[in-house]
C-alpha positions in Angstrom: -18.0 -0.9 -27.4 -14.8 -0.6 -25.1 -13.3 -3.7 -23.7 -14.2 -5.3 -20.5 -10.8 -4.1 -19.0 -11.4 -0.5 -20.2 -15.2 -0.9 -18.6 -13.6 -2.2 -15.0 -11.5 0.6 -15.2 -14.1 2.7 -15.9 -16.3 1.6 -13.6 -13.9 1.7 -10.5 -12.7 5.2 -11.6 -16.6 6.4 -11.7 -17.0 4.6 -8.1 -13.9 6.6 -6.5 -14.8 9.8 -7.5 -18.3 9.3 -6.3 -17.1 8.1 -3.3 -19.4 4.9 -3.4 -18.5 1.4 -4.2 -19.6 -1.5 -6.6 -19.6 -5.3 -6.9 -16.5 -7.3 -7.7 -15.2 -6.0 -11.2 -14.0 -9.9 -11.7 -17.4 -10.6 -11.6 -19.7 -7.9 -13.1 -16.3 -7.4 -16.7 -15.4 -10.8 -16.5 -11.6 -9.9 -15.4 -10.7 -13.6 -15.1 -6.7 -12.9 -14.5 -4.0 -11.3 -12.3 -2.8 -9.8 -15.7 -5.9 -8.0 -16.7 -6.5 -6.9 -13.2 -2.7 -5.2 -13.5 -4.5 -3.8 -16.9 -7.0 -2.2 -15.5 -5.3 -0.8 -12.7 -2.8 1.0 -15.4 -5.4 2.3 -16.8 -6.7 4.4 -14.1 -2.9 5.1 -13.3 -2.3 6.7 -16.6 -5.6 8.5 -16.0 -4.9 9.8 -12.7 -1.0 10.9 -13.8 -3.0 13.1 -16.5 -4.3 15.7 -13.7 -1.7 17.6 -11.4 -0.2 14.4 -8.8 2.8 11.9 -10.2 3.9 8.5 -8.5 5.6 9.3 -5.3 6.4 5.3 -5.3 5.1 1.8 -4.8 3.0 -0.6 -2.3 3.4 -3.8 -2.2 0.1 -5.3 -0.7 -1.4 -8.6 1.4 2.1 -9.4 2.7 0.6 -10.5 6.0 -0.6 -13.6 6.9 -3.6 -12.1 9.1 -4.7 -9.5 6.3 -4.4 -12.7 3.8 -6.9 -14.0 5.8 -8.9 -11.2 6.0 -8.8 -11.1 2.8 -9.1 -14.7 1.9 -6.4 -14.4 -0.9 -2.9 -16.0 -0.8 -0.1 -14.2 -2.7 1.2 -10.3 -2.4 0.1 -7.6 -5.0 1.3 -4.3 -5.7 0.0 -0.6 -6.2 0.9 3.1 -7.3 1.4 5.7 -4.5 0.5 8.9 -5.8 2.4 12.7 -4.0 -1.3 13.6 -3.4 -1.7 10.2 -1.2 1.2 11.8 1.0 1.3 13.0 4.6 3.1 13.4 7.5 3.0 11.9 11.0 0.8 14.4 13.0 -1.6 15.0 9.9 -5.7 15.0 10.1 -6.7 13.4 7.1 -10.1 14.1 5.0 -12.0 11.5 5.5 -13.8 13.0 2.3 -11.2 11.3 0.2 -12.3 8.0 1.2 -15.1 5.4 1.1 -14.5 2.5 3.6 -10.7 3.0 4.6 -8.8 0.6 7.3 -5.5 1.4 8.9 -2.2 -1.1 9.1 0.6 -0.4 10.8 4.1 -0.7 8.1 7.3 -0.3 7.9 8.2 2.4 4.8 11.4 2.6 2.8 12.9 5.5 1.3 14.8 4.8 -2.5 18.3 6.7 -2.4 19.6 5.2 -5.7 17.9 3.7 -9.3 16.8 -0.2 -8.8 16.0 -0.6 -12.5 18.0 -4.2 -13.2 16.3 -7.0 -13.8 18.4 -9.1 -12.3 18.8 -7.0 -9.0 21.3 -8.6 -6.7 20.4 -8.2 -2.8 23.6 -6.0 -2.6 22.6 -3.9 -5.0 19.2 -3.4 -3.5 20.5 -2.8 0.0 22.6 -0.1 -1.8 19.6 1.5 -3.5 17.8 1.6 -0.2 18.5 4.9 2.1 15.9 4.8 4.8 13.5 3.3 6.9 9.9 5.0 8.5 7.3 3.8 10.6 4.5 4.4 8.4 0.5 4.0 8.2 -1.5 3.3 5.1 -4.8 4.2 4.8 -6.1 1.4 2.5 -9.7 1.9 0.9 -11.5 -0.3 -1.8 -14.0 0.5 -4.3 -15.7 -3.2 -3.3 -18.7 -3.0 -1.3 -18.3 -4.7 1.9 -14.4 -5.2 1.3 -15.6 -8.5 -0.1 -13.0 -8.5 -2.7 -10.8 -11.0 -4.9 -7.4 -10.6 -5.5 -7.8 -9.7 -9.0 -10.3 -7.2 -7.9 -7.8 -5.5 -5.2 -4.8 -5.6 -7.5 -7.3 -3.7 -10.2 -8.7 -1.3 -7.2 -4.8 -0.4 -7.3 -4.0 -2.8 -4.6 -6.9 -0.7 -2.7 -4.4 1.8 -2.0 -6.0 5.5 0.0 -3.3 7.1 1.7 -0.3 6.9 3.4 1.7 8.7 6.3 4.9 8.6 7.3 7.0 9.3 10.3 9.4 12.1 10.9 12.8 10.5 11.3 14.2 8.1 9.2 16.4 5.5 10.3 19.5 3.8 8.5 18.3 0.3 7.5 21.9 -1.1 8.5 20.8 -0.1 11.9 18.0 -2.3 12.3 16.6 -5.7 13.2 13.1 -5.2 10.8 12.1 -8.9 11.0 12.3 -8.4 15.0 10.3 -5.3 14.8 7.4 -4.7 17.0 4.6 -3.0 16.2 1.6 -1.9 18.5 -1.0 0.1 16.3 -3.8 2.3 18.6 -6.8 3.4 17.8 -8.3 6.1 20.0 -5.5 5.2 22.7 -6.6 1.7 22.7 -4.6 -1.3 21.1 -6.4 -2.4 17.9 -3.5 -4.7 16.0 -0.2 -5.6 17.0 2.0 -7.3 15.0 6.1 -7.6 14.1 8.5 -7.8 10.7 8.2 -11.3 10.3 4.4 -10.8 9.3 5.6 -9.3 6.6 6.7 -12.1 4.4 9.3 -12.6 6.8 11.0 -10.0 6.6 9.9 -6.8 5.5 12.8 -6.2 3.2 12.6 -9.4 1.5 8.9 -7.7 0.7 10.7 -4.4 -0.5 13.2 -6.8 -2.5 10.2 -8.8 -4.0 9.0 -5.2 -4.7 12.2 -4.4 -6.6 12.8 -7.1 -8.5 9.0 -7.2 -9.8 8.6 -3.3 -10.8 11.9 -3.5 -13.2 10.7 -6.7 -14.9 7.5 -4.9 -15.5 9.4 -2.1 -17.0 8.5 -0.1 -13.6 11.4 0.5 -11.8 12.1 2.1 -8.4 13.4 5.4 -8.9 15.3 7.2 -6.5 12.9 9.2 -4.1 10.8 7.0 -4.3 8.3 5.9 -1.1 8.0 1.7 -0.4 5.3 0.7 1.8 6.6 -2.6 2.6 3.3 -4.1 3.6 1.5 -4.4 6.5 2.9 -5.9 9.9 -0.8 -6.6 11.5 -4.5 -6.7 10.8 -6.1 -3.8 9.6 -8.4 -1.5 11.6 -11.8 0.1 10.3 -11.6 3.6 10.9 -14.3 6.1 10.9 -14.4 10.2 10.5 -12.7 11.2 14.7 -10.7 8.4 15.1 -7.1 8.7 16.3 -4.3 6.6 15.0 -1.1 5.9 16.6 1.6 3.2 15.3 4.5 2.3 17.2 7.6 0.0 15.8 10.5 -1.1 17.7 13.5 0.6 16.3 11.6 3.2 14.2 9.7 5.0 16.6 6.1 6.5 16.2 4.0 8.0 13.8 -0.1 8.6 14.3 -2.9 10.6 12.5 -6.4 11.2 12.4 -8.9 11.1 10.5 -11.7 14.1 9.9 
């Protein structure tokens, strides 16, 4: 019999290609950590990198206050971005990919250089980073109801979907990111606002954080690769026809929709 990490995996795998969802893995495998949650979100990484997409990058998750308590969790988490998650501002999205997805308006980051020291400086990270995008993420879950755990979202791969980003990036010297406004829209009408100090702080203290935890787990940023620093706001339930459009002080906008 397989273990009960390889049956969450399995199960939440099974779920996402049937575009349905199940009860809490913590609950029905007895994942009882943060660690085997990680485990069986690896699991499903390494199965998905066995098809025709690669990692385009990293998420770091539950950065805001406000989705925290959504959420009713209290520390960040992280995920795998996948190329086939990928699109650009402007883009309809298939809502066919997804089971119960919710928008946040973020602030991405762009990897010009390797960050793979474990003890990355802050220098050395503001070197590796080349540069900023308004972004959305799509984020989905596999939970029913979005009634989820943190060891259930950091298994669901920090209930990553999809992401899009903007169309011109921006220097990050050039910026004031904790100061950052953002004003997200749904069908023309303001659904979430927020601003860079949701995002623990500052969102580049949640990149950094980001950073320093992928090369300790033997996962390092690479250059090219996408950040999605977290989200600055609530997130928004969207539905097949809806129209999203982000704007962040600085950074400009970036919108989608879905079909």
């Amino acid at each position: 019999m397989s273990s009960p990490i390889q049956q969450a995996a399995d199960a939440l795998w099974n779920a996402r290609a049937a575009r349905s969802t199940i009860g809490r893995v913590s609950e029905s495998f007895g994942i009882d950590s943060v660690a085997e949650a990680y485990a069986v979100a690896q699991l499903n990484t390494a199965r998905a990198l066995q098809g025709s997409t690669r990692v385009s990058g990293k998420k770091i998750g539950l950065t805001s206050l406000a989705v925290q308590q959504q959420l009713g969790v209290d520390q960040p988490d992280y995920g795998v971005l996948f190329a086939d998650m990928e699109y650009l501002s402007g883009a309809t999205l298939p809502a066919s990919r997804l089971i119960q997805p919710k928008a946040e308006g973020e602030i991405a980051f762009v990897v010009g250089r390797d960050l793979m020291q474990d003890d990355l400086t802050w220098a050395s990270f503001l070197l590796g980073l080349e540069y900023a995008l308004p972004a959305i993420e799509i984020v989905d879950s596999a939970i029913t109801d979005w009634k989820v755990t943190l060891i259930d979202t950091v298994a669901d791969n920090a209930s990553c979907g999809l992401y899009v980003l903007g169309l011109e990036p921006r220097r990050i010297g050039d910026l004031v990111l904790a100061g950052s406004a953002m004003d997200l829209r749904k069908n023309g009408n303001t659904a979430a606002v927020g601003a860079g100090v949701a995002c623990l702080g500052n969102p580049l203290l949640a990149a950094y954080w980001l950073a320093k935890t992928m090369a300790a787990a033997g996962q390092p940023l690479l250059a090219g690769d996408v950040v999605m620093s977290g989200a600055l706001g609530s997130m928004v339930p969207i539905v097949a026809g809806d129209r999203i459009d982000v704007d962040i002080s600085g950074l400009g906008r970036v919108s989608c929709s879905l079909a």
